[in-house]
mmCIF file of the N, C-alpha and C atoms, coordinates in Angstrom:
data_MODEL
# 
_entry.id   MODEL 
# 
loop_
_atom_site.group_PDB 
_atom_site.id 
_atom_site.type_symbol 
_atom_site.label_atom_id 
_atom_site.label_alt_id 
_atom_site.label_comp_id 
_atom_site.label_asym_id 
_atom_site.label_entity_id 
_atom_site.label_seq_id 
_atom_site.pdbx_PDB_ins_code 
_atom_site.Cartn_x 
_atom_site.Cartn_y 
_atom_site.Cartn_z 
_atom_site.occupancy 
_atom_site.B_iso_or_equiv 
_atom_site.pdbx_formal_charge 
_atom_site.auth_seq_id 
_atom_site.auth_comp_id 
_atom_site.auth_asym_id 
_atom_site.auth_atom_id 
_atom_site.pdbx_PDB_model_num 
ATOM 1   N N  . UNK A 1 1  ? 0.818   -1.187  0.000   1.00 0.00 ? 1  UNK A N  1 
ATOM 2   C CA . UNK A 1 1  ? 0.000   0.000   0.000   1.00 0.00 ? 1  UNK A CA 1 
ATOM 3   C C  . UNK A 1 1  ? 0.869   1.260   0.000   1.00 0.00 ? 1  UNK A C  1 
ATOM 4   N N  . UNK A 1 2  ? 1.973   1.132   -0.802  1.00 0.00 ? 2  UNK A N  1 
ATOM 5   C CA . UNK A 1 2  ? 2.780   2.465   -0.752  1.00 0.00 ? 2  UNK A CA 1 
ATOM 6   C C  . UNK A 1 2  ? 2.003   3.609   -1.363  1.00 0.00 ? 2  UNK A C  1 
ATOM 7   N N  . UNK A 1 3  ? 1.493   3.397   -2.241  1.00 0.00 ? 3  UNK A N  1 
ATOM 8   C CA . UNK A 1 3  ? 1.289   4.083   -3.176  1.00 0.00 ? 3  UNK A CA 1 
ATOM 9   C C  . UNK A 1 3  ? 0.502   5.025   -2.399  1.00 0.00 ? 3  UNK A C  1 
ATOM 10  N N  . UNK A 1 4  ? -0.661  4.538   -1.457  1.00 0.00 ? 4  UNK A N  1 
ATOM 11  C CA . UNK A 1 4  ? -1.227  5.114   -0.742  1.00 0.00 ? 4  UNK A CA 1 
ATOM 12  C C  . UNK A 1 4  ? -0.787  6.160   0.230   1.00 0.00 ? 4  UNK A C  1 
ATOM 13  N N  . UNK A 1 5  ? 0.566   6.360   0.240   1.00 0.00 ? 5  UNK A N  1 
ATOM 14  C CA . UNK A 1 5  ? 1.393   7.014   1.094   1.00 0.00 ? 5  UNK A CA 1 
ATOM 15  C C  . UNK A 1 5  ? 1.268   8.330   0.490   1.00 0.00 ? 5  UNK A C  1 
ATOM 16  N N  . UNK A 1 6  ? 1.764   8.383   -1.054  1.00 0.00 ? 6  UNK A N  1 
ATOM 17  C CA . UNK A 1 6  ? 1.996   9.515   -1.555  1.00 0.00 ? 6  UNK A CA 1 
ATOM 18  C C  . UNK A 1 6  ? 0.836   10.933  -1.001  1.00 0.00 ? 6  UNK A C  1 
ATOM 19  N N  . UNK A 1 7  ? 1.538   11.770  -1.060  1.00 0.00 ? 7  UNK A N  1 
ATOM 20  C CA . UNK A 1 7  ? 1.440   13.113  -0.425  1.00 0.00 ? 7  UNK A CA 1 
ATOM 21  C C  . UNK A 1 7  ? -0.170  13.337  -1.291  1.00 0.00 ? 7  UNK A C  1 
ATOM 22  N N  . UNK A 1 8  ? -0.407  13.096  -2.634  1.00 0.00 ? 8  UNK A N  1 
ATOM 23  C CA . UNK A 1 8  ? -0.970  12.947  -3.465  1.00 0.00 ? 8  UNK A CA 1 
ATOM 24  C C  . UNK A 1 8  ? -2.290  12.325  -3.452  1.00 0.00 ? 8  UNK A C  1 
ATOM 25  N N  . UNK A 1 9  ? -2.351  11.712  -2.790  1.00 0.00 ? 9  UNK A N  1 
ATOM 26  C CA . UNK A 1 9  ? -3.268  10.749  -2.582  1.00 0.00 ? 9  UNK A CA 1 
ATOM 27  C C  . UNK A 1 9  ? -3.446  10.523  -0.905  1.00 0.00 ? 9  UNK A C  1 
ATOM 28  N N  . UNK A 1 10 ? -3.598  11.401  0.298   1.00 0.00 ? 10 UNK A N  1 
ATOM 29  C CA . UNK A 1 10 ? -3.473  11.060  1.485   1.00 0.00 ? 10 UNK A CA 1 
ATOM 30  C C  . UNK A 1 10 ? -5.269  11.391  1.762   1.00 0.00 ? 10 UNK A C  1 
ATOM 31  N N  . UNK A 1 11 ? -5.485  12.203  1.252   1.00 0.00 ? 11 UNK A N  1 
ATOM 32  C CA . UNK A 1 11 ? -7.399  11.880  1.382   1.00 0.00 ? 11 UNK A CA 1 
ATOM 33  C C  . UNK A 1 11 ? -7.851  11.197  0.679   1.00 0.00 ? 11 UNK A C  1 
ATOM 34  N N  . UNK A 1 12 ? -7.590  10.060  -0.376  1.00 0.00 ? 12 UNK A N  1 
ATOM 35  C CA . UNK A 1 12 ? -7.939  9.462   -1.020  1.00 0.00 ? 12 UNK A CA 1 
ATOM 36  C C  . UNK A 1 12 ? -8.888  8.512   -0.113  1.00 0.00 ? 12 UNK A C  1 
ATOM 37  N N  . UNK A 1 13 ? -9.912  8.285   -0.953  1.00 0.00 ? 13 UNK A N  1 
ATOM 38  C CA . UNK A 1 13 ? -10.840 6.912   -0.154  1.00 0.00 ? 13 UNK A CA 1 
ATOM 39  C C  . UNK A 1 13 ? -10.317 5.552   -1.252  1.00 0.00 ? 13 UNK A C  1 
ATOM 40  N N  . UNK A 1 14 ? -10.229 4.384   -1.036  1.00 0.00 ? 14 UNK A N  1 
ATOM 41  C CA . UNK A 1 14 ? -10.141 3.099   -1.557  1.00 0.00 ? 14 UNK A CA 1 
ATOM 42  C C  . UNK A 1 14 ? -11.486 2.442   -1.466  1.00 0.00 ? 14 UNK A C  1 
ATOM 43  N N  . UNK A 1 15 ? -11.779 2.230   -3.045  1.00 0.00 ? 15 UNK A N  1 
ATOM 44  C CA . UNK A 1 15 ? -13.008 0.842   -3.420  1.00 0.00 ? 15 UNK A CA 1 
ATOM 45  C C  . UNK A 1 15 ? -11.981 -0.447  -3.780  1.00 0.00 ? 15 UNK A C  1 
ATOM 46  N N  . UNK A 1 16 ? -12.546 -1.480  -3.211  1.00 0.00 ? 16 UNK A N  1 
ATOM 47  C CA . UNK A 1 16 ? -11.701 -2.243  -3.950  1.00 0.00 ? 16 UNK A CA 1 
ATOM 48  C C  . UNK A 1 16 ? -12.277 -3.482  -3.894  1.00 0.00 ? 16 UNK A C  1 
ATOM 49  N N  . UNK A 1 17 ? -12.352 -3.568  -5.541  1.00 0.00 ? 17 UNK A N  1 
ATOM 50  C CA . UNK A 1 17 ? -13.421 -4.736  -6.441  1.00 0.00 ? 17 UNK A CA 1 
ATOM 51  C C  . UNK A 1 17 ? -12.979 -6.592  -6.224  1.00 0.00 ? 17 UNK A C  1 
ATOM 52  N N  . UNK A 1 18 ? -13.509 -6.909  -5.761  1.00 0.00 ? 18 UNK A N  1 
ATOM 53  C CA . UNK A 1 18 ? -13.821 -8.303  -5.002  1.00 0.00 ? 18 UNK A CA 1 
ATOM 54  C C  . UNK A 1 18 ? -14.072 -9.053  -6.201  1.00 0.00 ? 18 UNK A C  1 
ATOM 55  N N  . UNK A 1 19 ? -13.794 -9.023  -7.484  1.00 0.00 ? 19 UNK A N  1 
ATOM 56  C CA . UNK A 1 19 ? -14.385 -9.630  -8.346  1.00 0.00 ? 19 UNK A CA 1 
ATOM 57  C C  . UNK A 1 19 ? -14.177 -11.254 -8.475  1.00 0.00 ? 19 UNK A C  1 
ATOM 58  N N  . UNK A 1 20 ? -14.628 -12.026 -9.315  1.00 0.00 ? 20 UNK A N  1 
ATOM 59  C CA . UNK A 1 20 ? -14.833 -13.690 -9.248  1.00 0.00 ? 20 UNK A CA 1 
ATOM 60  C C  . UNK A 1 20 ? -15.334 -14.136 -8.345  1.00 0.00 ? 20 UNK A C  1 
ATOM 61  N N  . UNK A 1 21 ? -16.229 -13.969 -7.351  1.00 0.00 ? 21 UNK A N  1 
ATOM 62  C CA . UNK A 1 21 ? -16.811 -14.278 -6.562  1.00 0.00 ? 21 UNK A CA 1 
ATOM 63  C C  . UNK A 1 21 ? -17.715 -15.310 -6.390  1.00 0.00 ? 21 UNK A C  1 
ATOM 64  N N  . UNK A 1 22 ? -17.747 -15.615 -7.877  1.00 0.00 ? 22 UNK A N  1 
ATOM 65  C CA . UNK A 1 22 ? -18.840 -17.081 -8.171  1.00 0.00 ? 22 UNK A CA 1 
ATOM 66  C C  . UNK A 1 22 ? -18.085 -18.036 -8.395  1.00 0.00 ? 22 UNK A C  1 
ATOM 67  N N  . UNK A 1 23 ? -16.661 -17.976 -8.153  1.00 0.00 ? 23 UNK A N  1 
ATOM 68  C CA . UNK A 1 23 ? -15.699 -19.656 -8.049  1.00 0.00 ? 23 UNK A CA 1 
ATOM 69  C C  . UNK A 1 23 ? -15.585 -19.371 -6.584  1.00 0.00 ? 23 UNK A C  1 
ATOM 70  N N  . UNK A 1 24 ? -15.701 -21.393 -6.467  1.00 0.00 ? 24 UNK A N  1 
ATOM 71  C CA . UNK A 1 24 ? -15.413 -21.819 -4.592  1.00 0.00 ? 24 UNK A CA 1 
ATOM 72  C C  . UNK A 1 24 ? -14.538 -21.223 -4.417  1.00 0.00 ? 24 UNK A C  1 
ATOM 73  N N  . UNK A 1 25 ? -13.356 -20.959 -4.536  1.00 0.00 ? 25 UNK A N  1 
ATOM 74  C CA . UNK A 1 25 ? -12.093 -20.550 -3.869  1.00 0.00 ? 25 UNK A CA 1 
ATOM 75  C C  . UNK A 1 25 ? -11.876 -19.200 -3.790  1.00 0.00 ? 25 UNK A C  1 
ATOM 76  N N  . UNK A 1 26 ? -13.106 -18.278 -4.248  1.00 0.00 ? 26 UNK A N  1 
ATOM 77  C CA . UNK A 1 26 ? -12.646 -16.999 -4.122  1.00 0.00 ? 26 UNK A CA 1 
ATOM 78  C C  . UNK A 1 26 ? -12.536 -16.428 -2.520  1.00 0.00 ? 26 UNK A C  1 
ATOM 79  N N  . UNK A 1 27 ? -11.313 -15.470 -2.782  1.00 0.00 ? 27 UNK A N  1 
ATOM 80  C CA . UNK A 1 27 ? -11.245 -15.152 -1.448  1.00 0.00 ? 27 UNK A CA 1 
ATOM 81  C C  . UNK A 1 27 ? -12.374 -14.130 -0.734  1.00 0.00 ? 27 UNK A C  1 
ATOM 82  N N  . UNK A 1 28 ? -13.174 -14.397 0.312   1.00 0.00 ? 28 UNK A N  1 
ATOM 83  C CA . UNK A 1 28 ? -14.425 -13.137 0.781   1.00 0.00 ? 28 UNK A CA 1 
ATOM 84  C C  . UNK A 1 28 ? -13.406 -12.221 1.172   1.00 0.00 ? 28 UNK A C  1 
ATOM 85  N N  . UNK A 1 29 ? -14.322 -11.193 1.983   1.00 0.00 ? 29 UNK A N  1 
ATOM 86  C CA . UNK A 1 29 ? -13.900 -9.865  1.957   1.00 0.00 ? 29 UNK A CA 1 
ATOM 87  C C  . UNK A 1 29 ? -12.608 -9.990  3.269   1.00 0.00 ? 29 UNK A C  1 
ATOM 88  N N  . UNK A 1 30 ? -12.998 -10.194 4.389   1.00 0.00 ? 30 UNK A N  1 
ATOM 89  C CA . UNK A 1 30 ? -12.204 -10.370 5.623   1.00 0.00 ? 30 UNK A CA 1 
ATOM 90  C C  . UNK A 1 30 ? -10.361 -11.220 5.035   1.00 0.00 ? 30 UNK A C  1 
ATOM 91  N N  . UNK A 1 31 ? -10.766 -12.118 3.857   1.00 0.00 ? 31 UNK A N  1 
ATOM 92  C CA . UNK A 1 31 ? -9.273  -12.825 3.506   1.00 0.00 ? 31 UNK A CA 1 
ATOM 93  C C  . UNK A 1 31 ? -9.321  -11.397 2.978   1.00 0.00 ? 31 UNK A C  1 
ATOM 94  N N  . UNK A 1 32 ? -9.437  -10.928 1.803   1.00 0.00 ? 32 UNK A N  1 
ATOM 95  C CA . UNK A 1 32 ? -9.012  -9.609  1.161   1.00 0.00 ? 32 UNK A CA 1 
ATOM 96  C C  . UNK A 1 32 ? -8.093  -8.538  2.414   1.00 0.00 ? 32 UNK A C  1 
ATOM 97  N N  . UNK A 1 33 ? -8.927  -8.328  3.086   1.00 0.00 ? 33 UNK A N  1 
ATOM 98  C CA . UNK A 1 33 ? -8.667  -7.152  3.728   1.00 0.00 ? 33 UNK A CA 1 
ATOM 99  C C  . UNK A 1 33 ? -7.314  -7.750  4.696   1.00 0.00 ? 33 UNK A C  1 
ATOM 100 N N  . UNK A 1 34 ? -7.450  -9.119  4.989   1.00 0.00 ? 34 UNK A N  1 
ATOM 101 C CA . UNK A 1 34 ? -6.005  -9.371  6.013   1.00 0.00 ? 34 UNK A CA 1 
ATOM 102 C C  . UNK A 1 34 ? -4.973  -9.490  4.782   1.00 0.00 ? 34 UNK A C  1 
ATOM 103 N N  . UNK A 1 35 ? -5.395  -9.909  3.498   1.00 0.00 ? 35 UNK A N  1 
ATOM 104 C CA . UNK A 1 35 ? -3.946  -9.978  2.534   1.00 0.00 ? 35 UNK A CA 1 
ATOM 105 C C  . UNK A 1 35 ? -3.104  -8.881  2.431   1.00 0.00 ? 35 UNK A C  1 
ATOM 106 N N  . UNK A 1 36 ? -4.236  -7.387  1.725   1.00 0.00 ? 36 UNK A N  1 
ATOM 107 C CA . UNK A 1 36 ? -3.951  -6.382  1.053   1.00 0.00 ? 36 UNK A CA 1 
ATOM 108 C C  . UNK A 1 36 ? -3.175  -5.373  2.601   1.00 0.00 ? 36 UNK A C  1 
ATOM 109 N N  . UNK A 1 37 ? -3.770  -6.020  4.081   1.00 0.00 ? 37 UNK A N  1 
ATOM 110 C CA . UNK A 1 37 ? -3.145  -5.267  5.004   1.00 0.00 ? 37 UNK A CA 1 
ATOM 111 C C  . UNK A 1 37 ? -3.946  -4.067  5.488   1.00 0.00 ? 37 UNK A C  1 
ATOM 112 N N  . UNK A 1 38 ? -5.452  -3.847  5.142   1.00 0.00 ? 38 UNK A N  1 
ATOM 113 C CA . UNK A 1 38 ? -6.314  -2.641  5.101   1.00 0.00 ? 38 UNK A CA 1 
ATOM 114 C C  . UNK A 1 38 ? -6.705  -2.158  6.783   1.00 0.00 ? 38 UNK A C  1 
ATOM 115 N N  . UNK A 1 39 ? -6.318  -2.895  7.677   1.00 0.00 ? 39 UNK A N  1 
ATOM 116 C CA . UNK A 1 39 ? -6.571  -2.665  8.422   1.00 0.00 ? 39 UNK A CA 1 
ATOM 117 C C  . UNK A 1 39 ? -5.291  -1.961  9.451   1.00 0.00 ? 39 UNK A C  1 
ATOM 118 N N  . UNK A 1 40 ? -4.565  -1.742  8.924   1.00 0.00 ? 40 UNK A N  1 
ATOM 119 C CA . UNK A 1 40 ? -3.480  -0.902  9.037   1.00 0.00 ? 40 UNK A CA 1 
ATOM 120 C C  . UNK A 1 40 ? -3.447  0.667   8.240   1.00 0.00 ? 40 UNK A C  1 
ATOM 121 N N  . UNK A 1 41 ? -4.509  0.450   7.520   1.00 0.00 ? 41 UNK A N  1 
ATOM 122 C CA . UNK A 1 41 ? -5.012  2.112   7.022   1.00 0.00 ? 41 UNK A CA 1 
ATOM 123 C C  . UNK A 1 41 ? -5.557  2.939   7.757   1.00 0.00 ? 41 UNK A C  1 
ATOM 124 N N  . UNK A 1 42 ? -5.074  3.740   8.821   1.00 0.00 ? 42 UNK A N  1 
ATOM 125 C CA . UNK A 1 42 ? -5.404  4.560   9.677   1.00 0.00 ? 42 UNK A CA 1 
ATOM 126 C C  . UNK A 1 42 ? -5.894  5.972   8.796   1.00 0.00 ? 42 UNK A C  1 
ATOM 127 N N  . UNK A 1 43 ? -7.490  6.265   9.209   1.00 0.00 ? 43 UNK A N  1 
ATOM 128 C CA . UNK A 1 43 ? -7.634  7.670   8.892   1.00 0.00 ? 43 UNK A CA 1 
ATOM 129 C C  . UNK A 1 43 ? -7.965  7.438   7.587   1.00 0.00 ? 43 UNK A C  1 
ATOM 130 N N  . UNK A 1 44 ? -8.270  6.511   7.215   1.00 0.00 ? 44 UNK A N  1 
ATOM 131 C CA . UNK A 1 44 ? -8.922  6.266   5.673   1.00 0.00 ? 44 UNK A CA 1 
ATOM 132 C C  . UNK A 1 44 ? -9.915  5.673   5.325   1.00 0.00 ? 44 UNK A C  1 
ATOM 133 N N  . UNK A 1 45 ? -11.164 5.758   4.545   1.00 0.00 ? 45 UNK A N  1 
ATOM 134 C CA . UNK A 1 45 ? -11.966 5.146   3.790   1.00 0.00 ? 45 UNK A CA 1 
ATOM 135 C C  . UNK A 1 45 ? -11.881 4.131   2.811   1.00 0.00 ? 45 UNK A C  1 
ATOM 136 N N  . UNK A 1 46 ? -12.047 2.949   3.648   1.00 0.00 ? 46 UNK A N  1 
ATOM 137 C CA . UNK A 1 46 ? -12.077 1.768   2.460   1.00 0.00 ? 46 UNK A CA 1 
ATOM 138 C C  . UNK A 1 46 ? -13.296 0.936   2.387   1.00 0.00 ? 46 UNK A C  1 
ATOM 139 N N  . UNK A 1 47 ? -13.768 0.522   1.331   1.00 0.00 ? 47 UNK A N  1 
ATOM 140 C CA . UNK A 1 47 ? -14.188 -0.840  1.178   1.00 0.00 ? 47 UNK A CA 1 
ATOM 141 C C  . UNK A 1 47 ? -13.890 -1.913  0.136   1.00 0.00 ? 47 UNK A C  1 
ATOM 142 N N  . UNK A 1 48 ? -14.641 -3.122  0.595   1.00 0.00 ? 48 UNK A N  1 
ATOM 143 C CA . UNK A 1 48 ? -14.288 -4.193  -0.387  1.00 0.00 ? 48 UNK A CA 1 
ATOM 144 C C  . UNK A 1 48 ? -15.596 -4.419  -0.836  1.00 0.00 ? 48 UNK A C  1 
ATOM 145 N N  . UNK A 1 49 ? -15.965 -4.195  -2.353  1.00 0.00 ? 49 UNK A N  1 
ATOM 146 C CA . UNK A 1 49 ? -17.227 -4.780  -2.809  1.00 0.00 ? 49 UNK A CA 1 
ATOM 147 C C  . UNK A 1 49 ? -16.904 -6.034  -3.587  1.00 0.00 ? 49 UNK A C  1 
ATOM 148 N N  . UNK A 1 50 ? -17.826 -7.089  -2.951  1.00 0.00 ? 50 UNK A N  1 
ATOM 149 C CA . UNK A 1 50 ? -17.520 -8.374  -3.582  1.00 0.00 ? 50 UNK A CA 1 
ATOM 150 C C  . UNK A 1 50 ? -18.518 -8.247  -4.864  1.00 0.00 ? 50 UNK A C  1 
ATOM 151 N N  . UNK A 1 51 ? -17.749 -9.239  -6.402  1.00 0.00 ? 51 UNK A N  1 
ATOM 152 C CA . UNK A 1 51 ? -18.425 -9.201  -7.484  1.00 0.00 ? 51 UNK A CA 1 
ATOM 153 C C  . UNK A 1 51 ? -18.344 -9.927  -7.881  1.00 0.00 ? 51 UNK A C  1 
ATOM 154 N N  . UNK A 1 52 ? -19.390 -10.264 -8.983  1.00 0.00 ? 52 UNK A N  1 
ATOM 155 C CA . UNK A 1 52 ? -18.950 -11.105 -10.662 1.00 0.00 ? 52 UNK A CA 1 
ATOM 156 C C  . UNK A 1 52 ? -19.321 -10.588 -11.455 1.00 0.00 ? 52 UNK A C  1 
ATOM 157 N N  . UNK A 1 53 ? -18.232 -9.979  -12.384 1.00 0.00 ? 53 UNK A N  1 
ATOM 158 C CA . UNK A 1 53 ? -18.837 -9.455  -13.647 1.00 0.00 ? 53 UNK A CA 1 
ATOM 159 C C  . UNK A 1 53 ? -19.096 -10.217 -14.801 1.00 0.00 ? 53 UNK A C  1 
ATOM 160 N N  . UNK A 1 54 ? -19.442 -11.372 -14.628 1.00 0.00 ? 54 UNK A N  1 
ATOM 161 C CA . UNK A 1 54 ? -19.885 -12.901 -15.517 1.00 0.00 ? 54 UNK A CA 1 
ATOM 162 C C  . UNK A 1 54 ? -21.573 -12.459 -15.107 1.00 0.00 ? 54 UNK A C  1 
ATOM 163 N N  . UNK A 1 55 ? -21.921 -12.230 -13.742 1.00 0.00 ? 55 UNK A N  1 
ATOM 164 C CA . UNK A 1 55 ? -23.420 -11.723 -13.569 1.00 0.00 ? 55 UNK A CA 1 
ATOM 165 C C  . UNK A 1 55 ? -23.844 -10.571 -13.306 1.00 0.00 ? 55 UNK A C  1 
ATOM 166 N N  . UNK A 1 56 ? -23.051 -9.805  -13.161 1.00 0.00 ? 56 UNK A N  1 
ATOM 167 C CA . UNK A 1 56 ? -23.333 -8.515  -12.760 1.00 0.00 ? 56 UNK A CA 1 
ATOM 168 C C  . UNK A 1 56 ? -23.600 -8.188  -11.414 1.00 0.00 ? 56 UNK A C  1 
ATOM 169 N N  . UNK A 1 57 ? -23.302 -9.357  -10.717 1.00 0.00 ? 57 UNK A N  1 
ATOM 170 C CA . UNK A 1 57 ? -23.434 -9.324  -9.257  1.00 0.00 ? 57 UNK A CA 1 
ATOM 171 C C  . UNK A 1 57 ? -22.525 -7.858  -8.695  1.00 0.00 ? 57 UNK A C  1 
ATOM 172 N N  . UNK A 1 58 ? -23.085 -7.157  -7.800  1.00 0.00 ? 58 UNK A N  1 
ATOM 173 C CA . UNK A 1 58 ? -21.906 -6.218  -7.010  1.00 0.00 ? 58 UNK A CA 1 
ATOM 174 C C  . UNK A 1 58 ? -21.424 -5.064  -7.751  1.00 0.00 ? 58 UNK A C  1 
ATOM 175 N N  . UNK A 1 59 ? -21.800 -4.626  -9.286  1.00 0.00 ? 59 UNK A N  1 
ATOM 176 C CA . UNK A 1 59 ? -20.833 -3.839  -9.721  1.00 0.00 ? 59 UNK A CA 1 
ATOM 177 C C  . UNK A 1 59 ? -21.794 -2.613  -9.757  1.00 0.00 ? 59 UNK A C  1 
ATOM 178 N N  . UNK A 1 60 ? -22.484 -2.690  -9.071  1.00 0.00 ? 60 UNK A N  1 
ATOM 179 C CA . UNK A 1 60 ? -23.526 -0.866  -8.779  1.00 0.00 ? 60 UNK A CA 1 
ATOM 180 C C  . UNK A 1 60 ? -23.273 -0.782  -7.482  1.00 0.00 ? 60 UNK A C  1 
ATOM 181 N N  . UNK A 1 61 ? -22.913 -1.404  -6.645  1.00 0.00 ? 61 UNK A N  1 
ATOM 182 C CA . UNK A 1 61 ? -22.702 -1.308  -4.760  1.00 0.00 ? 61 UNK A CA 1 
ATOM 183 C C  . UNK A 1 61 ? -21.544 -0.524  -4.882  1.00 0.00 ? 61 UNK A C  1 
ATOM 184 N N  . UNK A 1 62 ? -20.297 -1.064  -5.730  1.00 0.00 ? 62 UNK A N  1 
ATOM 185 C CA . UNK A 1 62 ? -19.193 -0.042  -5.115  1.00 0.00 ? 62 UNK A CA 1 
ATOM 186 C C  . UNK A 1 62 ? -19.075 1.225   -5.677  1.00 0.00 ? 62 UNK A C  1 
ATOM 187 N N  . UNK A 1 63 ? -19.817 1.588   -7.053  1.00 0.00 ? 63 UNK A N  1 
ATOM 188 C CA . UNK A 1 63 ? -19.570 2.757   -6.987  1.00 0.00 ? 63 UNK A CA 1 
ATOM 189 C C  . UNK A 1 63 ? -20.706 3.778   -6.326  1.00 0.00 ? 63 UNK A C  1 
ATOM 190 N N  . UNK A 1 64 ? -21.738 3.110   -5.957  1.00 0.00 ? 64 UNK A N  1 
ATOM 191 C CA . UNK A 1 64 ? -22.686 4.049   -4.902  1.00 0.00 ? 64 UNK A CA 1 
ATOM 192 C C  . UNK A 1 64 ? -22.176 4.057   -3.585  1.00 0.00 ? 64 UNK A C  1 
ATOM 193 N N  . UNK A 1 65 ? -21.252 3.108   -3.242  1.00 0.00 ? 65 UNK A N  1 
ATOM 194 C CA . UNK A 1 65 ? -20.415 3.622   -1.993  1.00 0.00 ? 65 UNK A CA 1 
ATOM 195 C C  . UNK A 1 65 ? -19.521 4.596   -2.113  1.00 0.00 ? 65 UNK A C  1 
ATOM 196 N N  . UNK A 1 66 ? -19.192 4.532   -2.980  1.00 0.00 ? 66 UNK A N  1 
ATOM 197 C CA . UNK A 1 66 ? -17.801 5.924   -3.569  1.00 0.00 ? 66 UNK A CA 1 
ATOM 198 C C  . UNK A 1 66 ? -18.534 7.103   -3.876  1.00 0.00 ? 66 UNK A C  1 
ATOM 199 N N  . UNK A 1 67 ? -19.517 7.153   -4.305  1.00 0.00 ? 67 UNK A N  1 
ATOM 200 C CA . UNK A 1 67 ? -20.706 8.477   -4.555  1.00 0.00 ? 67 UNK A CA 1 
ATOM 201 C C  . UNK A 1 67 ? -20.719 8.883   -2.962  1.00 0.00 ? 67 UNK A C  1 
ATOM 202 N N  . UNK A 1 68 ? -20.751 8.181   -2.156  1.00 0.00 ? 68 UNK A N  1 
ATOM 203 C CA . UNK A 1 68 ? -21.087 8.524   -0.801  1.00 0.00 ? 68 UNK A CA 1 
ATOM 204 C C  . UNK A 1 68 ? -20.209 8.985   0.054   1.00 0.00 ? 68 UNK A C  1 
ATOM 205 N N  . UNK A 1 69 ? -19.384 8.847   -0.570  1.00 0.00 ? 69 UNK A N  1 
ATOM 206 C CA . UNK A 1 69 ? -18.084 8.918   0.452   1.00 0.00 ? 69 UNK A CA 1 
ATOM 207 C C  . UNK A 1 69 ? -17.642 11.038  0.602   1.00 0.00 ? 69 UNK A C  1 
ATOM 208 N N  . UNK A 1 70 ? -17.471 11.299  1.735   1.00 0.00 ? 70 UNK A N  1 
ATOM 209 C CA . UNK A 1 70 ? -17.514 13.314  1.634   1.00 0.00 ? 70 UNK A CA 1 
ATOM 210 C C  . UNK A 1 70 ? -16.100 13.538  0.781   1.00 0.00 ? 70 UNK A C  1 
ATOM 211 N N  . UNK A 1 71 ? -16.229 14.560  0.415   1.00 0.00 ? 71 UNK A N  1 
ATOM 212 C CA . UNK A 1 71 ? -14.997 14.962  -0.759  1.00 0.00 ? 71 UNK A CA 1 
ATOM 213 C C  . UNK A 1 71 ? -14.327 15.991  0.051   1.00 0.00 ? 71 UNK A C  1 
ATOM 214 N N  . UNK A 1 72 ? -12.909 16.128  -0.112  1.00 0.00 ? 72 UNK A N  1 
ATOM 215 C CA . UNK A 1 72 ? -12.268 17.085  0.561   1.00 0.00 ? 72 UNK A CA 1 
ATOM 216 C C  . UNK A 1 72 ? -12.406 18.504  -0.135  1.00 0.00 ? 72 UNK A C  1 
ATOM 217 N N  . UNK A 1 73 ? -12.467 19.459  0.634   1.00 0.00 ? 73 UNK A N  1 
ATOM 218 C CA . UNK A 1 73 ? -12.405 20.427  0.095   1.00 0.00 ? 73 UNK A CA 1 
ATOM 219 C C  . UNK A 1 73 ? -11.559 21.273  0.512   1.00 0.00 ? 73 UNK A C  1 
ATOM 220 N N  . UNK A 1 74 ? -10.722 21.014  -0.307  1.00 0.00 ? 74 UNK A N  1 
ATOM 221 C CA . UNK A 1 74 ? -9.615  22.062  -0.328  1.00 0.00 ? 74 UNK A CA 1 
ATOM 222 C C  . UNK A 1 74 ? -9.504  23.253  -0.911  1.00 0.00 ? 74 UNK A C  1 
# 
C-alpha cells in the first residue's frame, strides 16, 4: 500500500473490487482485507465490494459507496 502514502493521494478513499466471486475458492472480503493489510489504514476510507462481472453481481454497490463517500475540500 505504498502508493497510498503519496502526499498525493493522502485523502484518497479506496473501493476495492472483489471480483470472481462465483468460483469456490474466491477469497471473501475479511481474507481480502487481512492480505492487502487494510486494516493498518489509519484515517482512511475503504471498502471491499464483492463481485462477478460474468453476472453482474456487485458492480452498482461499489460505486454508490464511492458516490457517498464526503470529498475534501480544499
Amino acid at each position: 500500500m505504498r502508493v497510498l502514502a503519496e502526499d498525493a493521494l493522502r485523502d484518497a478513499v479506496l473501493l476495492v473490487f472483489a471480483n470472481k466471486q462465483d468460483l469456490p475458492n474466491a477469497m471473501n472480503a475479511a481474507e481480502i482485507t487481512d492480505k492487502l493489510g487494510l486494516h493498518s489504514l489509519r484515517h482512511r476510507n475503504w471498502y471491499i465490494q464483492a463481485t462477478s462481472a460474468t453476472s453482474g453481481d456487485g458492480l452498482y454497490e461499489g460505486p454508490d459507496w464511492l458516490s457517498n463517500q464526503p470529498r475534501n475540500q480544499k
